[in-house]
TORDRENDREN-141427 format. One record per residue (C-alpha): x, y, z. Coordinates in steps of 0.05 Angstrom, whole numbers, plus 32768, in hexadecimal, padded with zeros to 4 digits. Example, Ala and Ser with C-alpha at 12.3 -4.5 7.8 and 13.67 -1.06 7.14 Angstrom:
// residues 2
x	y	z
80F6	7FA6	809C
8111	7FEB	808F
END
This chain:
// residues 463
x	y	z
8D00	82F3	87FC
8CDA	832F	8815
8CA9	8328	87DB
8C98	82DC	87E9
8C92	82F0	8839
8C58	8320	8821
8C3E	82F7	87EF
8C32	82BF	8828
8C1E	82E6	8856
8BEE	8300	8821
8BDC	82B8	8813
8BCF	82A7	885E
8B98	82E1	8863
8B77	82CA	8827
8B73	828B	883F
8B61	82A1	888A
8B27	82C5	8868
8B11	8290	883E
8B08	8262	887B
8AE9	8293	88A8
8AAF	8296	886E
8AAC	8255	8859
8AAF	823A	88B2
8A74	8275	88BC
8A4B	825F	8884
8A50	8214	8897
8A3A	822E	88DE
89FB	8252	88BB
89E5	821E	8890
89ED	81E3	88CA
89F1	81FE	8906
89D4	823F	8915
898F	8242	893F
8966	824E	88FF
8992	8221	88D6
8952	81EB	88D9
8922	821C	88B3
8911	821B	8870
8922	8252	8837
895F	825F	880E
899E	8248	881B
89BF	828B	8804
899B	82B1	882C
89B1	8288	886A
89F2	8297	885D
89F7	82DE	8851
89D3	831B	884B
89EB	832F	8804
89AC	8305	87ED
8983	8337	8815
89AA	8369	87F7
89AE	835A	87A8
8963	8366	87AC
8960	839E	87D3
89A3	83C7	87B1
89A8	83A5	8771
8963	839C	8767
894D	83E6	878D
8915	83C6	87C7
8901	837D	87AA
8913	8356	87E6
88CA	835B	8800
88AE	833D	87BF
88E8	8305	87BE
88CC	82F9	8805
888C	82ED	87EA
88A7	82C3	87BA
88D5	8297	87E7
8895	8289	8812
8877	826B	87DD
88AD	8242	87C9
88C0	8233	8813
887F	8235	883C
8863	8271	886A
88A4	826A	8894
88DF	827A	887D
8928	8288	888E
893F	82D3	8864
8981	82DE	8884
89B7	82BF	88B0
8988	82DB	88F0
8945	82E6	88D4
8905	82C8	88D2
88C6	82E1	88A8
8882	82C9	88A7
8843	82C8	887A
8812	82AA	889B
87D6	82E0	88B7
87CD	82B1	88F6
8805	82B8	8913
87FF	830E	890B
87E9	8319	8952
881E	82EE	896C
884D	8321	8965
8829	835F	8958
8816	8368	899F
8810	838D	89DF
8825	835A	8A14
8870	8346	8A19
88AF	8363	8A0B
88B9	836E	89BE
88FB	8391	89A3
8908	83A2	8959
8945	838A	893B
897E	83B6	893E
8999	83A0	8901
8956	83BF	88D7
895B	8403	8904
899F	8414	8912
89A9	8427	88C3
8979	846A	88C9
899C	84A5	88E1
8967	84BC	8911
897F	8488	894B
895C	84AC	897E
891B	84A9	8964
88E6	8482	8989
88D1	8461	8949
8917	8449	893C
8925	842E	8986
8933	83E2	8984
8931	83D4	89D2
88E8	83C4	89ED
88ED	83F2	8A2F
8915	8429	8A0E
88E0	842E	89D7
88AB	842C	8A0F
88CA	8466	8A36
88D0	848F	89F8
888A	8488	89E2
8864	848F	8A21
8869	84E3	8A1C
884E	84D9	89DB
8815	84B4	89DC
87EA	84E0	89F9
8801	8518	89C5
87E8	84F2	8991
87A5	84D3	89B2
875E	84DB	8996
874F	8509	89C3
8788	853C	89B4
877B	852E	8964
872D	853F	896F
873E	857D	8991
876D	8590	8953
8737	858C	891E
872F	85D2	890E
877A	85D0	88FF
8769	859B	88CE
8733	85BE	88B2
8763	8602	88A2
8796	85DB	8877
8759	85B7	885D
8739	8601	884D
8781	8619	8828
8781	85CE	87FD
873B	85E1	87E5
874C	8628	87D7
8788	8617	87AF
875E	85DA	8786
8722	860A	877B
8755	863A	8752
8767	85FC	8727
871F	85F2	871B
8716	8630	8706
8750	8636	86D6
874A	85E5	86BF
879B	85DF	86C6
87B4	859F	86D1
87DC	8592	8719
87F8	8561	873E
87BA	854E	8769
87EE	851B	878E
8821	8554	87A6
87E5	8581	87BE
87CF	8542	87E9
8816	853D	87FF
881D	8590	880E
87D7	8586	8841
87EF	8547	8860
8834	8568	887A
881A	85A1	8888
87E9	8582	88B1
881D	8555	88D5
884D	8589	88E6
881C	85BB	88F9
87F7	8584	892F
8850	856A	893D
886F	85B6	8947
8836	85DF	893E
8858	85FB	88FD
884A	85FA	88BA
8876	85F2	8882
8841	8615	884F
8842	85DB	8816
87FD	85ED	8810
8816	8628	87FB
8850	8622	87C9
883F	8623	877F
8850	85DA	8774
882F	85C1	87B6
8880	85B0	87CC
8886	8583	879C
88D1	8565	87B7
88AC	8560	87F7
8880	851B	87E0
88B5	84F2	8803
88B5	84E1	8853
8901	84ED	885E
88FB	8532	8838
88D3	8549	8878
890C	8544	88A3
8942	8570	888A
8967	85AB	88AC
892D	85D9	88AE
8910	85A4	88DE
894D	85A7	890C
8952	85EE	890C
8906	85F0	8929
8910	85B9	895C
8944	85DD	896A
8927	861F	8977
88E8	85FD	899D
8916	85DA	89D4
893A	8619	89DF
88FB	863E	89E4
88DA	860F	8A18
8914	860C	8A3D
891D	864F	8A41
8910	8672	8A8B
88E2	86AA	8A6B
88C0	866E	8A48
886F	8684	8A60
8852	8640	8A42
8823	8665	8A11
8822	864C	89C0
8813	8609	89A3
8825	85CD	89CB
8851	85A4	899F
8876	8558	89A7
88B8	857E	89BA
8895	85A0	89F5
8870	8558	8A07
88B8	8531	8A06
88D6	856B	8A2E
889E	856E	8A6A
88A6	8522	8A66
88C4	84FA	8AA3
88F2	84D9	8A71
893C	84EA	8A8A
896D	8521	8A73
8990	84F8	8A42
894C	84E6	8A1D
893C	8537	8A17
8983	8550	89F1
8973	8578	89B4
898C	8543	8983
895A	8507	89A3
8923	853B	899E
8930	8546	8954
893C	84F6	893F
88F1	84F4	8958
88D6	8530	8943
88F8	851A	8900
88DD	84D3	88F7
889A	84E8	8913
8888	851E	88DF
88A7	84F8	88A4
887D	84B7	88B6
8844	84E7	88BC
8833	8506	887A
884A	84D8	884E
8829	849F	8862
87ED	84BC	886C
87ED	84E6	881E
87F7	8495	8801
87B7	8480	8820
8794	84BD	8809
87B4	84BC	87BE
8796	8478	87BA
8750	8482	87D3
874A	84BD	87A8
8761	84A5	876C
872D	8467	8772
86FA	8490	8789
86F4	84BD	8756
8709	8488	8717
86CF	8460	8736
8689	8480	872C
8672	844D	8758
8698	845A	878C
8695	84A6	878A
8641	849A	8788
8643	846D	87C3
866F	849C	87EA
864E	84E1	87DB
8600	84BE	87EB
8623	84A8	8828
8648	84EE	8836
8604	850F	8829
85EA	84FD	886F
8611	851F	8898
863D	8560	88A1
8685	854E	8879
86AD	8582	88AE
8697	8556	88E6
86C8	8524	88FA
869F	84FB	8929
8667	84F9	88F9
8695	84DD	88C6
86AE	84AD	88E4
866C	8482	88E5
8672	8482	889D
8674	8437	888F
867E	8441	8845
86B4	8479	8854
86DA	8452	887C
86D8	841B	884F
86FE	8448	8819
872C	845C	884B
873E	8414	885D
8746	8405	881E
8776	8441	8810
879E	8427	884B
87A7	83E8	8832
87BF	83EC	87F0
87EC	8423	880A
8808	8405	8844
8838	8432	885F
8872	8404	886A
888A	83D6	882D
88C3	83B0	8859
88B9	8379	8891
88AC	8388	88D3
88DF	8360	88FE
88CF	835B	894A
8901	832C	8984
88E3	8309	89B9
891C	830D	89DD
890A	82E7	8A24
88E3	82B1	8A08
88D7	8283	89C8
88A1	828F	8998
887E	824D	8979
8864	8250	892A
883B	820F	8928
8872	81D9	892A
88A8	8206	892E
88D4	8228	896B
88E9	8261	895E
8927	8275	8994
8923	82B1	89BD
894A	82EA	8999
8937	82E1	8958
891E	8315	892F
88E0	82FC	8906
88AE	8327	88E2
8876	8330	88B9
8872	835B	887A
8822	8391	8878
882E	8398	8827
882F	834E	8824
87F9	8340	8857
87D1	8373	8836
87D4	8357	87F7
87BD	830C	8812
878D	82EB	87D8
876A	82C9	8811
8763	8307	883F
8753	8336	87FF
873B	8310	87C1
8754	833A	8789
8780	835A	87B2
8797	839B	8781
8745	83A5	8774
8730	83E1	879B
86FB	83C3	87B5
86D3	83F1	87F3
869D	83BA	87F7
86CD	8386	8814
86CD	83A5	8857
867D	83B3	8850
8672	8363	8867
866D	8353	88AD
8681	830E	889D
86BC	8317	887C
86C6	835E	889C
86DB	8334	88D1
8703	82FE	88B4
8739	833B	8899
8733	836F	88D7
8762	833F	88FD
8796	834E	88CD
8789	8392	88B8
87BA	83BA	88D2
87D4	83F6	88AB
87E9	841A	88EA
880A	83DC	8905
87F1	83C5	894A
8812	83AE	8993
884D	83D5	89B6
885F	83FB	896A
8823	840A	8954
881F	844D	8931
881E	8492	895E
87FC	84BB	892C
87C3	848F	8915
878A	84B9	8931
87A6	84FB	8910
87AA	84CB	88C5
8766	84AD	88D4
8749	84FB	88DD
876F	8512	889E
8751	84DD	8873
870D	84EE	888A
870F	8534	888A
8732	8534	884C
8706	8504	881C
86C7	851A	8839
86DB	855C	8827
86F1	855A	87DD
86C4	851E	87CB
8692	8561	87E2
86A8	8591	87B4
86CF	857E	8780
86D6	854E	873F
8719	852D	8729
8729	851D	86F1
8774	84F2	86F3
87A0	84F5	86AF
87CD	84BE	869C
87C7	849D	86DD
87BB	844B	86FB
87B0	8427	872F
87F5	8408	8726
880F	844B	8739
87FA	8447	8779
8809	83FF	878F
8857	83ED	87AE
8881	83D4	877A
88C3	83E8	87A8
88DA	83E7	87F4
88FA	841D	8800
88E8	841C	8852
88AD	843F	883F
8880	842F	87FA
889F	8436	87BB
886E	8440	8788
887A	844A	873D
884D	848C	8736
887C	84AD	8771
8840	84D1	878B
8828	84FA	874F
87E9	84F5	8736
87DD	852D	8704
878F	853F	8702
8761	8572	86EC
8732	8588	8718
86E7	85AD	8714
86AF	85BF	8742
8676	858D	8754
8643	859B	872F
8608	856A	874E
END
């Protein structure tokens, strides 16, 4: 008798389960908010369709996106809460600086660092955590840095002028890597790291999240105890921790562990992205004689150390827009929640709270925006007309409330950087493509199938 009690019991759980599934999938399919928008009906129901493509299928759901909106139109329903759009329009609707804009928790609150500013879902949270920063990372405070820039650039050169002299191949894309973190931490904590200086350029080090391991802590660490400390005499480099510290943000904001989850995400979104961009100009620039012509007439003009002077450079920026957008530094969707007031899509409402996004790899890659989108192609931004048409929707640093921190320090790297090896040096790239260098795999950040590394051999200029 005991064993038929538990087997009914048994039974009635089943059963209890089965209806709890089958009344909450009924619910999503007919009666949630976004049950009226188009897109699969798997997907609607539950977000193991978001996550067979993702898991299964190691960062696809971005291209199945892509897929679904042309199967379902440029709006479409991609889980049982979200919304994602393709439509460039409709960009600056919610890429914005006016109104209140949170991020959805559910895409945040799976990274470890949930202190970070970058991280913080809540629209007045994240704008109390960012305000000490901003100024840290102005245009101002990067111009005033350049000599900084201009010693890692001086060790990078150094280390590529012994390669030319003993014609051994190295990984040109780890060296790239090596200046860009150094770089970062050295303008974040006013410490280096010494990539530049390890005989593989730090190789293990050509990932963001490697930037953020226990060495990190232990420095954050050691900086708040230092500035807190009553013999502290405010002499040394001014770093983020002593910015977020002197802040009026309140106790709770300044513990050692929030410092770190921002110090972390900061440093590791700061190389990284930035050593993409740059893999990709330079591998175009110097596999196109063209474009390395074009560029080193143009570079001939004016001094290549000075920043300002660079940065006139129509053609030079051209290549660096470019590099940014066929490296786009995030390969997921951006979700952002209205979460006072209903957004409208052409004929659709869309109710307040819902997350709904747009995806930069995918926008980037628009055949209207960017005919031929793979070509690397400098000349497109060299029109006024259509310069104009594709600014609106250029946006490798993101724009509105969550725009990027750091994008005056990436902008001064990539100028400082080409300008200066397009100056003095040939490459010559073995076995690589452009393929290599394009997303092929969300993985929060790019995925690409080279995985940074692009082996070269390198030699003097010569003319």
């Amino acid at each position: 008798m005991e064993a038929i009690s538990n087997l009914l019991s048994w039974s009635r759980l089943g059963l209890t389960i089965v209806v709890y599934f089958v009344t909450l999938a009924c619910y999503r399919l007919f009666l949630h908010p976004l049950s009226r928008f188009p897109g699969p009906r798997l997907a609607a129901v539950s977000r193991w369709y978001e996550a067979y493509y993702d898991v299964v299928q190691n960062g696809q759901y971005t291209f199945k996106i892509a897929e679904l909106h042309k199967q379902y139109g440029p709006i479409i329903r991609i889980s049982p809460h979200e919304l994602h759009i393709s439509d460039p329009a409709f960009f600056d609707q919610i890429y914005r600086q006016d109104g209140v804009w949170d991020k959805y928790g559910w895409a945040v609150n799976a990274f470890a660092t949930q202190g970070a500013t970058l991280f913080t879902a809540k629209h007045d949270l994240h704008k109390a955590r960012r305000q000490p920063l901003n100024q840290f990372f102005s245009k101002a405070r990067v111009s005033s840095r350049q000599d900084m820039i201009h010693w890692h650039m001086g060790k990078l050169c150094n280390r590529i002028s012994i390669f030319a002299e003993s014609q051994e191949t190295f990984n040109f894309g780890a060296a790239i890597t090596a200046f860009a973190r150094d770089v970062a931490f050295d303008f974040i904590l006013g410490k280096s790291y010494k990539s530049l200086d390890k005989d593989d350029f730090d190789e293990a080090m050509v990932t963001a999240t490697s930037g953020s391991g226990q060495e990190n802590m232990e420095d954050t660490e050691k900086l708040v105890a230092s500035i807190r400390s009553p013999s502290n005499s405010g002499s040394g480099t001014h770093s983020i921790v002593h910015e977020i510290i002197e802040s009026k943000l309140p106790a709770s904001e300044k513990t050692t562990n929030r410092i770190f989850d921002d110090v972390a995400t900061i440093t590791g979104a700061g190389f990284e992205t930035t050593a993409g961009a740059l893999r990709v100009a330079l591998f175009h620039i110097f596999n196109n004689h063209g474009i390395l012509q074009h560029l080193r007439a143009e570079l001939a003009t004016v001094d290549t150390r000075d920043l300002k002077a660079l940065e006139q450079l129509p053609y030079l920026k051209a290549v660096l827009m470019e590099g940014l957008r066929i490296s786009t530094a995030l390969g997921t969707r951006l979700a952002r929640i209205a979460p006072d007031r209903d957004l409208f899509y052409k004929q659709w409402r869309i109710p307040a709270g819902t997350p709904v996004g747009m995806t930069l790899v995918l926008l980037h890659a628009d055949e209207y925006l960017f005919p031929e989108p793979r070509r690397f192609n400098p000349d497109r931004w060299m029109d006024p007309d259509g310069r104009q048409k594709i600014d609106k929707t250029f946006a490798p640093f993101l724009r509105g409330t969550r725009a990027c921190l750091g994008m005056h320090l990436a902008w001064a790297e990539m100028y400082l950087l080409i300008a200066g090896l397009v100056d003095r040096f040939d490459f010559r790239y073995l076995n690589a493509r452009a393929g290599d260098f394009e997303c092929d795999s969300d993985q929060f950040a790019i995925g690409t199938r080279g995985k940074g590394v692009l082996n070269a051999i390198v030699s003097q200029r010569l003319d």
